[in-house]
C-alpha positions as CSV (number, residue, x, y, z in Angstrom):
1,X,90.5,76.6,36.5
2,X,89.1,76.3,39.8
3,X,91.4,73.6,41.1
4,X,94.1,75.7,40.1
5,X,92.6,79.1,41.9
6,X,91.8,77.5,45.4
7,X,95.4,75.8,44.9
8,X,96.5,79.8,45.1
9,X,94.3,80.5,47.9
10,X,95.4,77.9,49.9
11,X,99.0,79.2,49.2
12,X,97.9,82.5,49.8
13,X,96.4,81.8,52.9
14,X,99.2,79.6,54.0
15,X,101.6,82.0,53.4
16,X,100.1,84.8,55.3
17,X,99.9,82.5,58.4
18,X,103.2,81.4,58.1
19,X,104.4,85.2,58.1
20,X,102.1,86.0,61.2
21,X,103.4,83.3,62.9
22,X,107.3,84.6,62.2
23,X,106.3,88.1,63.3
24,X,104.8,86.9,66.3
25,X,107.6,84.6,67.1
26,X,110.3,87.6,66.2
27,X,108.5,89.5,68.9
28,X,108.5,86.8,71.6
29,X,111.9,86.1,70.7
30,X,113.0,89.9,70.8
31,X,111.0,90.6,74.2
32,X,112.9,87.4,75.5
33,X,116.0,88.1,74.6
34,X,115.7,91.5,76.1
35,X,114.7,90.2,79.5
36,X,117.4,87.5,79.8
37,X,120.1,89.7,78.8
38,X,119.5,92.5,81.7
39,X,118.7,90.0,84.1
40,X,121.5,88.6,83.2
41,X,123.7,91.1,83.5
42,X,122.4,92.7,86.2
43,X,121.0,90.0,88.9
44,X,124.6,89.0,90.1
45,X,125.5,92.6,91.1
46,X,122.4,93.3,93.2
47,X,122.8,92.4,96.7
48,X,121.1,94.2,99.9
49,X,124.3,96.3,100.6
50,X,123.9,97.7,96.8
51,X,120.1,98.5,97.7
52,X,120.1,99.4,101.4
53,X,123.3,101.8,101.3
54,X,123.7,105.3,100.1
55,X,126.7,106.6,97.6
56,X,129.7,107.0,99.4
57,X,132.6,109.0,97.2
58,X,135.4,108.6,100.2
59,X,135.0,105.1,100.3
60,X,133.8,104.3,96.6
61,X,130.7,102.7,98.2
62,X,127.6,102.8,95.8
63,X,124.2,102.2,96.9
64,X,121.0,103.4,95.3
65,X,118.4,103.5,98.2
66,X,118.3,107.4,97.7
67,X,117.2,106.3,94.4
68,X,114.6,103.8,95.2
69,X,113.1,106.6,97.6
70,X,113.3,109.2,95.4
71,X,111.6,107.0,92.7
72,X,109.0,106.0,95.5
73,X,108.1,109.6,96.3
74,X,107.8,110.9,92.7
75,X,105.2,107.4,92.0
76,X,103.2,109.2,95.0
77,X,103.3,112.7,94.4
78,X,102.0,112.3,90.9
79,X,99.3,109.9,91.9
80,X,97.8,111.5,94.1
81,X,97.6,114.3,91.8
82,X,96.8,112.7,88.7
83,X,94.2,110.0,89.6
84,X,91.7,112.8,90.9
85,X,92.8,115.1,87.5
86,X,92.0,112.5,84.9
87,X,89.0,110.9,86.8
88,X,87.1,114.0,87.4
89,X,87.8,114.8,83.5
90,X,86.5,111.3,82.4
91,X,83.3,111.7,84.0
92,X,82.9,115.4,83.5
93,X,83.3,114.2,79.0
94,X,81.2,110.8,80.0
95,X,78.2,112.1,82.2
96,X,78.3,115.9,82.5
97,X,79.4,117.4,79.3
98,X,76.7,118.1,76.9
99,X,78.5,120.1,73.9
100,X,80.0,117.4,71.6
101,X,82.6,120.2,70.4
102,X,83.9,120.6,73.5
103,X,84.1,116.9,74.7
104,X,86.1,116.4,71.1
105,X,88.7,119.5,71.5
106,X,89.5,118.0,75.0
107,X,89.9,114.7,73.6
108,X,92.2,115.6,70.9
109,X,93.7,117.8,73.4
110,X,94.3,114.7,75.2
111,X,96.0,113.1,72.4
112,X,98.0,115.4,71.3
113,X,99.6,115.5,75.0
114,X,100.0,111.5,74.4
115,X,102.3,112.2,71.8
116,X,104.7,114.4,72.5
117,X,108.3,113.6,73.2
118,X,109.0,113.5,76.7
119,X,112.1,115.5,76.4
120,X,109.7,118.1,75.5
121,X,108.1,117.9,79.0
122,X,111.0,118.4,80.3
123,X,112.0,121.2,78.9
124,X,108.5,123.1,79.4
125,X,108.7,121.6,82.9
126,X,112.3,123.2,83.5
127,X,111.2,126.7,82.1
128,X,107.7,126.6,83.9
129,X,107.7,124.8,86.9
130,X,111.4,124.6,88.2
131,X,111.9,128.5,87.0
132,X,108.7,130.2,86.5
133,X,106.9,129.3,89.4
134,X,110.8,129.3,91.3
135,X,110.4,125.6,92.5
136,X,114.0,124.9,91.4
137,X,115.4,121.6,90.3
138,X,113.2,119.3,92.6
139,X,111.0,115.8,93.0
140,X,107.8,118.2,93.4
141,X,108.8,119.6,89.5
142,X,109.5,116.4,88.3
143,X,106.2,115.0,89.6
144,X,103.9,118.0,88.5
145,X,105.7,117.9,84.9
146,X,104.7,113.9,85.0
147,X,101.0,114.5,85.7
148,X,100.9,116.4,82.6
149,X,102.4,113.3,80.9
150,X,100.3,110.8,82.2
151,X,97.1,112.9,82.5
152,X,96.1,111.4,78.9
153,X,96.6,107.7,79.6
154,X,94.2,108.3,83.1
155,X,91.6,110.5,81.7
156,X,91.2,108.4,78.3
157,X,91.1,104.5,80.1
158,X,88.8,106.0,82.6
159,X,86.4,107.4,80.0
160,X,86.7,104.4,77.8
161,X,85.3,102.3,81.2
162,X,83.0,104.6,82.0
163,X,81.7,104.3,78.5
164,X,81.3,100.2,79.2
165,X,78.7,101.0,82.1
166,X,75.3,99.6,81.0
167,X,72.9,103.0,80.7
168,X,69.6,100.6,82.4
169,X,72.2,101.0,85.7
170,X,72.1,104.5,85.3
171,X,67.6,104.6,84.1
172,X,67.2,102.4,87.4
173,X,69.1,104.4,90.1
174,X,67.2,107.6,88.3
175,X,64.5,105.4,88.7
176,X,64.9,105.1,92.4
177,X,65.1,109.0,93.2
178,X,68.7,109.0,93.3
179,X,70.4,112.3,92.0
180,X,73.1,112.4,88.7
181,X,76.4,112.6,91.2
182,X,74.6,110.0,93.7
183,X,74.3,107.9,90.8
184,X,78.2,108.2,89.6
185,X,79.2,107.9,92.8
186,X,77.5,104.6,94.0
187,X,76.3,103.0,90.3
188,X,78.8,104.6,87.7
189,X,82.4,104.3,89.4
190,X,82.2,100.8,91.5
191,X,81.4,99.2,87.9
192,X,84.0,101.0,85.8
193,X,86.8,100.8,88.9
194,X,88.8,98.5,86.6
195,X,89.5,100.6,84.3
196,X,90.7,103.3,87.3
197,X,93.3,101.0,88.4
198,X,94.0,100.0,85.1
199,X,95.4,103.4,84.1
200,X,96.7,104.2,87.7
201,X,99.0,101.2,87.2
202,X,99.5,102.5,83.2
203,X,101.0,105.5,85.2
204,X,103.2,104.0,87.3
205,X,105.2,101.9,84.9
206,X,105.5,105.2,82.5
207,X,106.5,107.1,85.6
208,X,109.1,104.2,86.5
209,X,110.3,104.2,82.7
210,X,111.1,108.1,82.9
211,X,114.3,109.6,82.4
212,X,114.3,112.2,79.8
213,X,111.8,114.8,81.8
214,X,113.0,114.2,85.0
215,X,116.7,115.2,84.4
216,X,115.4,118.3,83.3
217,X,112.9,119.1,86.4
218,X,114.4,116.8,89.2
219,X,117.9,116.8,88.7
220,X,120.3,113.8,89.7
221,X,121.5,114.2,93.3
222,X,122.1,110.8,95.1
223,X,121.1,112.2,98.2
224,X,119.1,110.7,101.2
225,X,115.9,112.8,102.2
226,X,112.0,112.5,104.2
227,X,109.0,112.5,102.2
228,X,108.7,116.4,102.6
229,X,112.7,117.4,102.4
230,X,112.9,115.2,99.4
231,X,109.8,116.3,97.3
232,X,111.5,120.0,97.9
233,X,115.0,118.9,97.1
234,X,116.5,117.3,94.0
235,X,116.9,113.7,93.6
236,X,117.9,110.8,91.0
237,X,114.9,108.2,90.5
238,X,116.4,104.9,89.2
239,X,116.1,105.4,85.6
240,X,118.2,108.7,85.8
241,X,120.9,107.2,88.4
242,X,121.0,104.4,85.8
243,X,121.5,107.4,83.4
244,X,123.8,109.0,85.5
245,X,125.9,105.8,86.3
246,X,125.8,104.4,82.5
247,X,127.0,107.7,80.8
248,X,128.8,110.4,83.3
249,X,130.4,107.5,85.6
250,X,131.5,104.8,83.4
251,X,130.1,102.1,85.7
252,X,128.2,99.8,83.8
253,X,127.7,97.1,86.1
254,X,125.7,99.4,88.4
255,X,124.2,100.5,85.7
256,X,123.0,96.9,84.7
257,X,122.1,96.4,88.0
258,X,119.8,98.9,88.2
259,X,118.4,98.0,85.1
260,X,117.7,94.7,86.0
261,X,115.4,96.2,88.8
262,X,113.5,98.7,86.8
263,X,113.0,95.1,84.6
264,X,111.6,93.2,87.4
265,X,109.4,96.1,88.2
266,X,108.3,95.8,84.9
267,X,107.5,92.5,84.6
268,X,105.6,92.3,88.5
269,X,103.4,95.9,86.4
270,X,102.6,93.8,83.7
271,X,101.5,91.1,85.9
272,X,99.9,92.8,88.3
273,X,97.5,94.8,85.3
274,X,96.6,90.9,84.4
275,X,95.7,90.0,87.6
276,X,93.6,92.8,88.1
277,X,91.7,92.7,85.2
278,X,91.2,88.9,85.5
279,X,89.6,89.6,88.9
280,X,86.9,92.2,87.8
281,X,86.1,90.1,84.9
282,X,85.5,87.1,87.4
283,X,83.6,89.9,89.5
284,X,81.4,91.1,86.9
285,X,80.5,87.4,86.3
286,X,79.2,86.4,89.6
């Protein structure tokens, strides 16, 4: 009887790790096949005319360096507004807040803004920002409508470092005279800086990844524009000229193309998150 019950947990047990290795290998296998397949596609119709030119209807010429600008200018507008957003919540909810009521409606508050469809940003970004407050179809829109998208994944990484800071490094610079924001500022936020980049680079690769709010807010225009003409005016980022040139024009190679692009960005994101946490680790270490 025993034999025959640890001869059905063995089977058991080898059966559940034979199906976790399938899934895992499924997944590998799916994210692979993915990667290939765009690169594939797309790689052989990149070349620096096609990302150094601007569209050209009289001659048929297409180029997406509008694009790449625009995309560049919406990654910097919405950084520079989001980063001091979600980290000034973070350690307002970490260090400052003392009603537990109120730290938990803003986090739920927090994830219920995780979850909702982007096209749904859009749409309240449209009526509020672009008509409301009269700011028209432009970049500006599109990146104010993305803070509120990606004010979650800031605020919530940020709070979740925070929340790995030892609290003896907090007693000891008390200890020393030092006052509570002396204390964040010098003690709290060097040792929790990994998870600040962490989500800041979280941001960008939703931000790259965005189509469905920003044809709503910023529009598609394949126009060539400064820093300050362009965050006024409305522009295409990549993954709505891939949009644009998938669906309304027909042309798939450039839409592979630029697909292969927002791919490699994708993959140098992923890397670079690894890298950076690798590096604070080691830090912490020594």
């Amino acid at each position: 009887m025993k034999k025959s019950s640890g001869t059905l947990r063995r089977l058991y047990n080898g059966g559940m790790k034979a199906l976790c290795v399938a899934a895992a290998v499924c997944t590998a296998a799916l994210a692979a096949f993915m990667v290939i397949y765009v690169l594939a596609k797309g790689l052989p119709h990149i070349s620096w005319e096609f990302l150094s030119g601007s569209p050209s209807y009289l001659s048929e010429k297409i180029g997406i360096l509008p694009d790449i600008l625009n995309t560049l200018y919406i990654v910097l507008a919405t950084l520079l507004i989001v980063l001091p957003l979600g980290v000034g919540a973070a350690v307002y909810l970490t260090e400052y807040a003392k009603s537990k009521r109120l730290v938990a409606a803003i986090e739920y508050a927090a994830e219920t803004l995780s979850g909702i469809p982007s096209i749904i940003y859009g749409l309240v970004g449209m009526l509020f920002f672009c008509q409301f407050l009269n700011m028209k179809t432009s970049l500006l829109a599109g990146a104010l409508t993305l803070v509120i998208m990606n004010l979650p994944t800031v605020m919530r990484t940020t709070q979740e470092s925070l929340k790995t800071v030892p609290q003896s490094y907090r007693e000891g610079a008390f200890g020393l005279g030092a006052g509570k924001w002396r204390v964040i500022r010098t003690v709290v936020l060097p040792d929790c800086v990994d998870g600040i980049i962490t989500g800041c680079i979280l941001s960008v690769g939703r931000i790259l990844g965005e189509s469905a709010a920003l044809l709503f807010t910023a529009g598609f225009a394949h126009t060539l524009n400064g820093v300050f003409e362009g965050l006024n005016s409305a522009g295409a980022t990549l993954t709505v000229a891939l949009y644009v040139y998938a669906k309304e024009e027909g042309e798939f190679e450039v839409a592979f193309a630029i697909a292969a692009i927002l791919m490699l960005l994708t993959l140098l994101i992923n890397a670079l998150t690894t890298l950076v946490g690798r590096y604070f680790e080691r830090r912490k270490r020594t």
